[in-house]
C-alpha positions as CSV (number, residue, x, y, z in Angstrom):
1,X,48.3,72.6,-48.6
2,X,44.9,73.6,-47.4
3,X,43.7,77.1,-48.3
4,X,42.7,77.6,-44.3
5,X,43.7,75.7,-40.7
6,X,41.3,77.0,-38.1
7,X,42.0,75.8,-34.9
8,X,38.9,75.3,-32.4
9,X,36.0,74.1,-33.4
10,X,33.6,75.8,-31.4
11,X,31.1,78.6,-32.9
12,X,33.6,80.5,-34.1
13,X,35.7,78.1,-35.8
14,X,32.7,76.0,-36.9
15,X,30.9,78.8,-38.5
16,X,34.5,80.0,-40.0
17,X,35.0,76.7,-41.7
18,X,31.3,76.2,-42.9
19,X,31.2,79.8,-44.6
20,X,34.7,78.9,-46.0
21,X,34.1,75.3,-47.6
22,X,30.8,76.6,-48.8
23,X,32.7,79.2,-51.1
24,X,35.0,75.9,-52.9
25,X,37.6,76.5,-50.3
26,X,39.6,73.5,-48.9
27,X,39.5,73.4,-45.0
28,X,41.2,71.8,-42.2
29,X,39.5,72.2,-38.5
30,X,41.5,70.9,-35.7
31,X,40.8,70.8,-32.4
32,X,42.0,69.2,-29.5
33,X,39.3,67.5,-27.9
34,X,37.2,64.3,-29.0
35,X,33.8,65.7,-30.9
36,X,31.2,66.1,-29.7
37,X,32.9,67.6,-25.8
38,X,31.5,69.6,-22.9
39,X,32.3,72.8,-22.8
40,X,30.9,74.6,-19.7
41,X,28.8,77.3,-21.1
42,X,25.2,78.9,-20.2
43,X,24.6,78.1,-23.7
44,X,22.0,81.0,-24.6
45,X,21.8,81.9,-28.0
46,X,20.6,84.5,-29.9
47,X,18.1,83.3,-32.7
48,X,19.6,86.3,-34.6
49,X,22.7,83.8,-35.8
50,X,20.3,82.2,-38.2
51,X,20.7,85.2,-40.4
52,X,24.1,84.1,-41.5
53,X,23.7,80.6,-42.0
54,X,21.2,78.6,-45.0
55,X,20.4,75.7,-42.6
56,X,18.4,74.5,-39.5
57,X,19.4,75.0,-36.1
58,X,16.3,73.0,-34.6
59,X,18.4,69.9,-34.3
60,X,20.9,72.0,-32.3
61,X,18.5,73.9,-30.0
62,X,17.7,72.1,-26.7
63,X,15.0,74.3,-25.6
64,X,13.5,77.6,-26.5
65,X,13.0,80.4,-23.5
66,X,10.6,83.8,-24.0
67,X,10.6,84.0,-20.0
68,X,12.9,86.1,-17.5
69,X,12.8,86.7,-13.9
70,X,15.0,89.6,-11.9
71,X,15.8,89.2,-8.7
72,X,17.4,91.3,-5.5
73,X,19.5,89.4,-3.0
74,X,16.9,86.6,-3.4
75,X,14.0,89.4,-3.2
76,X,12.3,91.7,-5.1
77,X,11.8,89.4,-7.9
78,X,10.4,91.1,-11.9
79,X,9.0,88.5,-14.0
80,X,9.1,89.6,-17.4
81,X,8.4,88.2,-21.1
82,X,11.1,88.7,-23.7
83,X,9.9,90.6,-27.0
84,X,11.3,89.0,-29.5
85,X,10.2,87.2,-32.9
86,X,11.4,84.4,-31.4
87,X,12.5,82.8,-28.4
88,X,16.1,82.9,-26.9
89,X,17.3,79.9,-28.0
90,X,19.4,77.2,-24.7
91,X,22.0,74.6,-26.3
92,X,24.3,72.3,-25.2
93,X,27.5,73.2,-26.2
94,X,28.3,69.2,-26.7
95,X,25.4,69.1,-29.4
96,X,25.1,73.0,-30.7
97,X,28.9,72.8,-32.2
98,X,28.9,69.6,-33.4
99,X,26.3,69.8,-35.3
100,X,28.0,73.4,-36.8
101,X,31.2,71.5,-37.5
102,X,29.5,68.6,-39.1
103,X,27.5,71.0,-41.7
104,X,31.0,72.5,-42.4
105,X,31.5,68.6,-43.0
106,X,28.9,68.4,-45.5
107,X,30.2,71.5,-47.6
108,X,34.0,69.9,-47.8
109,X,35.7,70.9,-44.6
110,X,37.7,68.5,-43.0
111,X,37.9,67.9,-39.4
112,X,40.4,66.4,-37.6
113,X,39.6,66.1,-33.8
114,X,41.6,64.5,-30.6
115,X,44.1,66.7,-32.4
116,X,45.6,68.8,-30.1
117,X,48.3,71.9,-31.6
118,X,51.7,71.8,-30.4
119,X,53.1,74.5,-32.3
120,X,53.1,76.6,-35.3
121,X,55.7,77.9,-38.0
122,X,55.7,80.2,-41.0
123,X,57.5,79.1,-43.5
124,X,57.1,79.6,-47.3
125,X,53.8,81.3,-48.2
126,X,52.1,79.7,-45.4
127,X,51.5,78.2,-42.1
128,X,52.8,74.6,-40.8
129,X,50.8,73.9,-37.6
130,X,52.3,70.6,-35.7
131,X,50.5,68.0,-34.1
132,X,51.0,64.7,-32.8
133,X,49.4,62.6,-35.7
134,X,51.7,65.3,-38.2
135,X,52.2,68.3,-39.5
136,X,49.6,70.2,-42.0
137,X,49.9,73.1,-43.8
138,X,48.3,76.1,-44.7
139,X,48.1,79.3,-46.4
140,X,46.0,80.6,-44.1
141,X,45.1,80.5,-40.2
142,X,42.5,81.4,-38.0
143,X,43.0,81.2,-34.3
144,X,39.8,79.8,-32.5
145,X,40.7,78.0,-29.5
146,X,39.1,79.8,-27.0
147,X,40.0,81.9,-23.6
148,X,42.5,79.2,-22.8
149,X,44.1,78.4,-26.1
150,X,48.1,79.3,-26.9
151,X,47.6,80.4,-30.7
152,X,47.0,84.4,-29.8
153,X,50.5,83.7,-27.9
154,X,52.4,81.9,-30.3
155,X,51.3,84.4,-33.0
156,X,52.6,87.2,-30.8
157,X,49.0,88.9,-29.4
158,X,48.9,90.5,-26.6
159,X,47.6,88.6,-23.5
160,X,44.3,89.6,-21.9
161,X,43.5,89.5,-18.8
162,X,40.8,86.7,-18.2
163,X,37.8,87.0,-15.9
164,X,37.2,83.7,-13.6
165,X,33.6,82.5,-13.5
166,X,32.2,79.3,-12.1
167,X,28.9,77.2,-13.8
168,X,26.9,74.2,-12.1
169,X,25.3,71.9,-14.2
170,X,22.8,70.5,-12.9
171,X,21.1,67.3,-14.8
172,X,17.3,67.0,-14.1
173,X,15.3,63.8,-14.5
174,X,12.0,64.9,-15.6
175,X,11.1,67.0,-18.5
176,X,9.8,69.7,-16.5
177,X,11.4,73.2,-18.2
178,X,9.2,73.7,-21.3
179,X,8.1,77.3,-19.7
180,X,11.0,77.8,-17.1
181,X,12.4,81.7,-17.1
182,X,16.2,83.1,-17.8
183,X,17.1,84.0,-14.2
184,X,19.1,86.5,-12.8
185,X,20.1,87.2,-9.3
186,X,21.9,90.5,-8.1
187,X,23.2,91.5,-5.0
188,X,24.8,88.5,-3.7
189,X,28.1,88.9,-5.3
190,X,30.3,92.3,-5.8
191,X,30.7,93.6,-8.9
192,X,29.3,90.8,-10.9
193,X,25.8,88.7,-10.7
194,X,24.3,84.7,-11.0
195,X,22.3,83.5,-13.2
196,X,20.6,80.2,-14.0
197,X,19.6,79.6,-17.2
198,X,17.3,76.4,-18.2
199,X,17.8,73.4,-20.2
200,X,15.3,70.8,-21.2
201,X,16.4,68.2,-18.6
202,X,18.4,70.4,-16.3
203,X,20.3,74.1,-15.4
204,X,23.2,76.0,-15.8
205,X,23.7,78.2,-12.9
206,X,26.6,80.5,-13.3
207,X,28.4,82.8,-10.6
208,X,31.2,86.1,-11.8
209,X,32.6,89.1,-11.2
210,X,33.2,91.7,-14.0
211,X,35.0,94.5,-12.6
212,X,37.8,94.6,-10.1
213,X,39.6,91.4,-8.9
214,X,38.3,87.8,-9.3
215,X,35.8,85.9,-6.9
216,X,37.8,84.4,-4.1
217,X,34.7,82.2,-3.4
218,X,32.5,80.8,-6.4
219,X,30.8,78.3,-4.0
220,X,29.4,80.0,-0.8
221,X,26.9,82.8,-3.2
222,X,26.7,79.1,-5.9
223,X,25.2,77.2,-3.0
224,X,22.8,80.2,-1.4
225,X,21.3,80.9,-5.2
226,X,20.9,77.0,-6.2
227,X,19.1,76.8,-2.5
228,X,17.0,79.4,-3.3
229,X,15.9,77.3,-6.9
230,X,15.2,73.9,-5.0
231,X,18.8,73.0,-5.6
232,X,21.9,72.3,-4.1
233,X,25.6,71.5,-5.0
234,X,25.3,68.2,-4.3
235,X,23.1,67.7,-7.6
236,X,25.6,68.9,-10.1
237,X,29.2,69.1,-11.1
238,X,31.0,72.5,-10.8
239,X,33.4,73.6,-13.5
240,X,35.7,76.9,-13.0
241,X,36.1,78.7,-16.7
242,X,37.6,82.0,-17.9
243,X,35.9,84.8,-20.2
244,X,38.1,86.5,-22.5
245,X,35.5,89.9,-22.0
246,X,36.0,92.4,-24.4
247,X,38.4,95.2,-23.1
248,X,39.1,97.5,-25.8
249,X,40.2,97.5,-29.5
250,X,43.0,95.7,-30.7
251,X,44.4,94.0,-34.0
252,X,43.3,90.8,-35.2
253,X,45.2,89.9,-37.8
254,X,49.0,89.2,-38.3
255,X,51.4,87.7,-41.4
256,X,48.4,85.3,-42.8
257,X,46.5,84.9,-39.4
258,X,43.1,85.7,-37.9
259,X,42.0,85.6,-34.1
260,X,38.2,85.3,-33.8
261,X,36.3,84.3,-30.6
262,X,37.1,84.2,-27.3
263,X,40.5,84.2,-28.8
264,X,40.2,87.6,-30.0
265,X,38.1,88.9,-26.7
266,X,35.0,88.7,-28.2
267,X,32.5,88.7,-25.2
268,X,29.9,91.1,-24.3
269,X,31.7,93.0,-21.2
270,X,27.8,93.8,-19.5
271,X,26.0,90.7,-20.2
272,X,29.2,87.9,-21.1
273,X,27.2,86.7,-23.9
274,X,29.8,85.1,-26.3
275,X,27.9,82.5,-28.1
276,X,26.7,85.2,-31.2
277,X,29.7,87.5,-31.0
278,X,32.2,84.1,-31.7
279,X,29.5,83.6,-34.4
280,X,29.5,87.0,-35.9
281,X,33.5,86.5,-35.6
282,X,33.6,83.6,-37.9
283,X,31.3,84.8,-40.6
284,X,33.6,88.1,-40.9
285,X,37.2,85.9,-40.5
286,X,35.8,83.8,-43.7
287,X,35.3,86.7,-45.4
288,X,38.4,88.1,-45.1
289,X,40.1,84.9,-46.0
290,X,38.0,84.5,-48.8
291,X,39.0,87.9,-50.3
292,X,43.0,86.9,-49.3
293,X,43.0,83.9,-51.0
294,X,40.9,85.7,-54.2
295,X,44.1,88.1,-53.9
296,X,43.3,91.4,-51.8
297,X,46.3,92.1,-49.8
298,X,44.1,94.1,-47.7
299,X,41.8,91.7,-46.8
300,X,43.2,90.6,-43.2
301,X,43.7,94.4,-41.9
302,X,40.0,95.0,-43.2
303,X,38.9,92.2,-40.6
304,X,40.3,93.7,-37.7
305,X,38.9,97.1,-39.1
306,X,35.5,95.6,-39.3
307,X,35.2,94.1,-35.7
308,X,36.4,97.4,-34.1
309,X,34.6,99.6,-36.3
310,X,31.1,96.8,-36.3
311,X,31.5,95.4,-33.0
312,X,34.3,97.1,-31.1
313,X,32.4,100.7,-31.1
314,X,29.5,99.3,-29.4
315,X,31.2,97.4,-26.8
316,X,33.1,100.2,-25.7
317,X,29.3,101.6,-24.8
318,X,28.8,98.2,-22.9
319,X,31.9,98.9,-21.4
320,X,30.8,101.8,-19.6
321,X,27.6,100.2,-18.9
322,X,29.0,97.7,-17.2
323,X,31.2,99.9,-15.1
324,X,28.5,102.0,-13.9
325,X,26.1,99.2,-13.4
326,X,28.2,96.8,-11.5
327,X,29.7,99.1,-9.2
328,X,26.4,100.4,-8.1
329,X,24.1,97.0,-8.8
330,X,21.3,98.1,-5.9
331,X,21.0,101.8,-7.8
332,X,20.9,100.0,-11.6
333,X,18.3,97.5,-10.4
334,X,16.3,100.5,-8.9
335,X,16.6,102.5,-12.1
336,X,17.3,100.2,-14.7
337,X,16.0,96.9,-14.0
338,X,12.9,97.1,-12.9
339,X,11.8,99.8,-15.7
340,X,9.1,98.2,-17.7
341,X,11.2,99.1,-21.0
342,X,14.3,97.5,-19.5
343,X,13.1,93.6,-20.7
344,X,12.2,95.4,-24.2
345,X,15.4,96.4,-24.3
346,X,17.5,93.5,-24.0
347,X,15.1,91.8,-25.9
348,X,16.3,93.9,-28.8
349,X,19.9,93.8,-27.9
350,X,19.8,90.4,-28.1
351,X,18.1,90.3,-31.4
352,X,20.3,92.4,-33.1
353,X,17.2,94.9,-33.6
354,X,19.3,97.8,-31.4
355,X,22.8,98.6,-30.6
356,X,24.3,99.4,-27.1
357,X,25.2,103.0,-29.2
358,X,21.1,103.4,-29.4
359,X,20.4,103.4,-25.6
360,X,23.9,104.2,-23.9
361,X,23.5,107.4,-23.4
362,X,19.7,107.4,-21.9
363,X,20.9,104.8,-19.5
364,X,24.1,106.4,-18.4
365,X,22.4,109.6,-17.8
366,X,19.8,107.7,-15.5
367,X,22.5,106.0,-13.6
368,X,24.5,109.1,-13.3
369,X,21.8,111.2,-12.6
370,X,20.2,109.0,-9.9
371,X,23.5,109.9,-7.9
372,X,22.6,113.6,-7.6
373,X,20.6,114.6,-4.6
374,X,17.1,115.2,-5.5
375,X,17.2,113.2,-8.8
376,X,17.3,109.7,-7.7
């Protein structure tokens, strides 16, 4: 019997099962696709994450950006320089949670891949999770599969509600992106934005709505944007993928189980980054586990205490962010966007540096107050 199954190997399960086998215990990661696999992603990461970790990421980072550019129905355009230590980090998801799994490799974890889960039963003082090369069993379980997975179902979480977005990978020949920008474009689409973010040999232009009902049409505002870039469709392959954005506090934990992730909602409701919350996820689920299996019976409810009381509280700021801000885009670009703090800003947010707590209240008040005659 392993001490821990995590299923999904993505940053939260990778980072879960490193932190794990690096304190002696013994780890089985599952996941259902062949390593290393696509996964469509924007893949900007916070250079933050390397707090929690004792390695490297170079190998893992396919390009570093300290560039952003702003722009308003294809107008308008702020070009601005993040102000950070250091740059936002762009990864493949392919390479960036490989390499995570295999240094959970090299501290004991074991991986079995091209494994998918076809159910799971508690029996005894553990977890039996079936496959279709077996059954293995553990004491303990963390859920990491993702926005589409089945384990917060068949561990009896509440469903949320997904948001629909669509990315275009586009695959560039030369090596031409050493000093290309973060890009976002607003205006085009209700409720939501695009955004094209750089690799070195290519881009990942993204298209979604965060409030109200789902895009009905991904392509028409994808094609105008990539235009406007020098691209078009034609160039790259289009992949439809949920968010599981964060939408209020709720447990995490059940008999002997975790959720972390996307499987436990944990993306940014304003900006959709997911990439260092999964992260963040993982690091706390191993310590929980860690303290379970070292006998506090508490140690599971603590988890879900920590995220809501750590990660939850500010999210619930982003949360009304986000619903001011996308329902009036044209007044928060006016006000908020084109303020030469407002690069600072997320600069800092993404750094860990500041909280959405620290500036929610100054930036709702401008929003707010920009809709009073005379104040705008």
């Amino acid at each position: 019997m392993f001490d821990c199954i995590i299923v999904g190997a993505g940053p939260a399960g990778g980072t879960a099962a490193y932190h794990l086998a690096k304190r002696g215990h013994s780890v089985l990661l599952l996941d259902k696709d062949p390593l290393p696999r696509y996964k469509p992603c924007s893949g900007a990461v916070s250079p933050s994450v390397a707090q929690w970790f004792d390695f490297d990421f170079s190998p893992a980072i396919d390009l570093k950006v300290s560039r952003i550019r702003y722009t308003w129905k294809l107008g308008d355009a702020i070009d601005a320089r993040l102000n950070t230590s250091e740059p936002i980090w762009m990864v493949k998801r392919d390479v960036f949670d490989h390499f995570l799994v295999q240094q959970a490799q090299q501290q004991g974890a074991t991986l079995k891949d091209n494994t998918p889960v076809t159910g799971i039963t508690f029996q005894g003082d553990g977890w039996q999770v079936m496959t279709p090369q077996g059954a293995f069993d553990g004491r303990y379980l963390i859920a990491a599969d993702g926005a589409k997975g089945p384990m917060a179902g068949w561990l009896g979480f509440k469903d949320h509600k997904p948001r629909l977005t669509s990315l275009l990978e586009i695959s560039a020949k030369a090596d031409g992106n050493s000093d290309a920008p973060i890009q976002f474009e607003f205006g085009l689409v209700k409720n939501g934005c695009l955004w094209s973010f750089p690799k070195r040999q290519g881009y990942s232009i993204g298209v979604g709505s965060f409030l109200g009902n789902n895009l009905k049409d991904f392509q028409s505002p994808l094609a105008d944007y990539a235009a406007e870039l020098g691209l078009s469709l034609k160039q790259g392959t289009e992949y439809q993928h949920p968010l599981q954005l964060w939408d209020g506090n709720r447990p995490l934990h059940t008999q002997q189980a975790l959720l972390a992730g996307e499987a436990a909602a944990m993306v940014d409701p304003l900006t959709a980054e997911g990439i260092r919350p999964a992260m963040y996820g993982g690091v706390k689920a191993a310590e929980a586990i860690d303290a379970a299996l070292q006998g506090d019976a508490k140690a599971l409810a603590a988890y879900t205490e920590a995220i809501q009381q750590q990660w939850g509280a500010d999210m619930q700021w982003a949360q009304r962010i986000a619903g001011l801000f996308y329902r009036m885009p044209g007044l928060g670009f006016r006000v908020g966007i084109k303020r030469p703090t407002a690069t600072d800003r997320l600069g800092q947010l993404l750094a860990g540096d500041i909280h959405y707590a620290d500036i929610a209240n100054r930036v709702i008040k401008r929003l707010s107050g920009s809709l009073i005659p005379g104040r705008g």
